[in-house]
Phi, psi and omega in degrees: 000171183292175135244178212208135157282096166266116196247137182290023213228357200282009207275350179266116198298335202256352141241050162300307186287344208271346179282328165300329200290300180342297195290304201298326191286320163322316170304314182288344184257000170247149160280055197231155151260113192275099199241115185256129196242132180260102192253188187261149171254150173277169014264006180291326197228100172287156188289156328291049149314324172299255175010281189274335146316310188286335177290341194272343156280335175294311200288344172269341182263345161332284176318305194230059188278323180302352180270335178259019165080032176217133174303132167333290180325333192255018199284108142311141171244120165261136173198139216223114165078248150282007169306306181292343155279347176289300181306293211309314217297311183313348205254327166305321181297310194264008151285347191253353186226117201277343182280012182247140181280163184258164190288176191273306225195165170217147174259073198224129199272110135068040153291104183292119191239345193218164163215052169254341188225097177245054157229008196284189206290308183291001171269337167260028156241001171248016172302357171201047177258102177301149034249345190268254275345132183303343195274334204246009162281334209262325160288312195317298168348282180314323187291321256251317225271295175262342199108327182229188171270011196288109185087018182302323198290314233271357180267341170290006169240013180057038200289337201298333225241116171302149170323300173332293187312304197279312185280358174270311167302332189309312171336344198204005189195085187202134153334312161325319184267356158289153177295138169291346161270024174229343138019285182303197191041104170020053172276119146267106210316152168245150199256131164283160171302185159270148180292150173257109153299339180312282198308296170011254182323298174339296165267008192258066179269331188292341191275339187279111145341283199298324150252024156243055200317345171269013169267002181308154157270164188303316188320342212248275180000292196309010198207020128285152192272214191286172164231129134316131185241096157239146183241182192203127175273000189283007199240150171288346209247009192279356155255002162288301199291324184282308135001303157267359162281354203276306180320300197297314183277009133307333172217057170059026178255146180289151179224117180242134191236152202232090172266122151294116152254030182220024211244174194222167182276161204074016215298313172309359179270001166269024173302141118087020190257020162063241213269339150304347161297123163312155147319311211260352163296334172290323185281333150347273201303330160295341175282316237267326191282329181300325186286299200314330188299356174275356185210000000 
């Protein structure tokens, strides 16, 4: 029987299409069977509306993967951006339900994984490297959480996140665990703002392991299965991804990780787009096909 990709990444309206181009090309360069889950978006549907639509399509198609002609045994979890927090989160959810089979492998792109430190290297040295700039990952954020835009300048100084918190989290979510080769182009250590309890209390949903996947605890970690890895350096989220990959080889899970050094977010949604396609969007997609083909 196939195997099958479920991908995590449709959620956006203004690249929906650029994500399908995505999906179709796996399929054609693969034996793979593609299942794209379309979840409801904010601020119309606040989170975790996303989530649990996506958990509640993984977990069916899991369940009934012989009805679409695919083996259990074989199931990917893909997921491109906040596509990837989807996959980490969903992937914590289907550890607790023992009647399901679990996915093989995962697949996360250019992954947003925490919102405690949006000061770490690569957020101050890509903030205002298109198509992401930090003030508007960082309001989509706020929307995505309340609905409004409310307290945005002061979580880009990390007024959100208490002394505690931040000194309970550094084991996992610090500058320190960055490579000292990501280091340059004007990274400065950052002093936080003063804290707001206002935002706190506001936000601190941000604090939740499902929506924040590098706050999983190890127990959880340790019993995801392998992963594929990709990063980009020219992306705010590229030390959310060196970060969890640092997680993941701490408590043994394989990891094949893909650093671009010339590459940005999105750079893989130009699959199959002709003279705007990059050099390194092919070769991206061509390391997700070499993996997949292991399984």
């Amino acid at each position: 029987m196939n195997k099958s990709v479920l991908d995590c990444g449709l959620g956006t309206r203004s690249l929906k299409g650029s994500h399908e181009r995505l999906c179709h090309f796996i399929a054609r360069q693969s034996d793979t069977v593609i299942a794209c889950i379309g979840y409801p978006l904010a601020p119309e549907h606040p989170y975790p509306a996303q989530q649990l639509s996506c958990y509640t399509a993984v977990s069916h198609f899991l369940k009934n993967a012989q009805d679409y002609g695919v083996d259990p045994k074989r199931i990917v979890l893909a997921g491109d951006s906040s596509g990837g927090t989807l996959v980490a989160s969903t992937a914590q959810q289907l550890l607790m339900t023992k009647d399901l089979p679990q996915p093989q492998a995962h697949i996360l792109i250019n992954p947003y994984l925490q919102c405690l430190d949006v000061n770490l290297p690569s957020y101050q040295q890509n903030q205002s490297i298109p198509p992401l700039v930090k003030k508007e990952a960082v309001r989509l954020g706020t929307m995505y959480l309340s609905g409004t835009s409310a307290g945005v300048n002061e979580i880009m100084a990390n007024a959100h996140v208490p002394q505690e918190l931040m000194a309970k989290y550094q084991k996992w979510i610090s500058a320190e665990h960055i490579p000292e080769e990501f280091k340059g182009r004007g990274y400065v250590p950052f002093v936080p703002g003063p804290f707001s309890e206002d935002l706190f209390q506001k936000y601190k949903t941000v604090f939740d392991p499902i929506f924040s996947p590098l706050l999983a605890e190890d127990a959880v970690i340790q019993q995801f299965p392998e992963t594929f890895l990709l990063t980009c350096e020219y992306d705010i989220f590229r030390d959310d991804g060196l970060l969890y990959k640092k997680r993941l080889e701490d408590n043994g899970v394989p990891v094949t990780w893909l650093h671009l050094k010339d590459g940005f977010h999105g750079i893989t949604l130009l699959i199959d787009m002709g003279s705007i396609q990059f050099p390194s969007t092919r070769k991206s997609m061509n390391s997700v096909i070499q993996f997949l083909e292991r399984f």
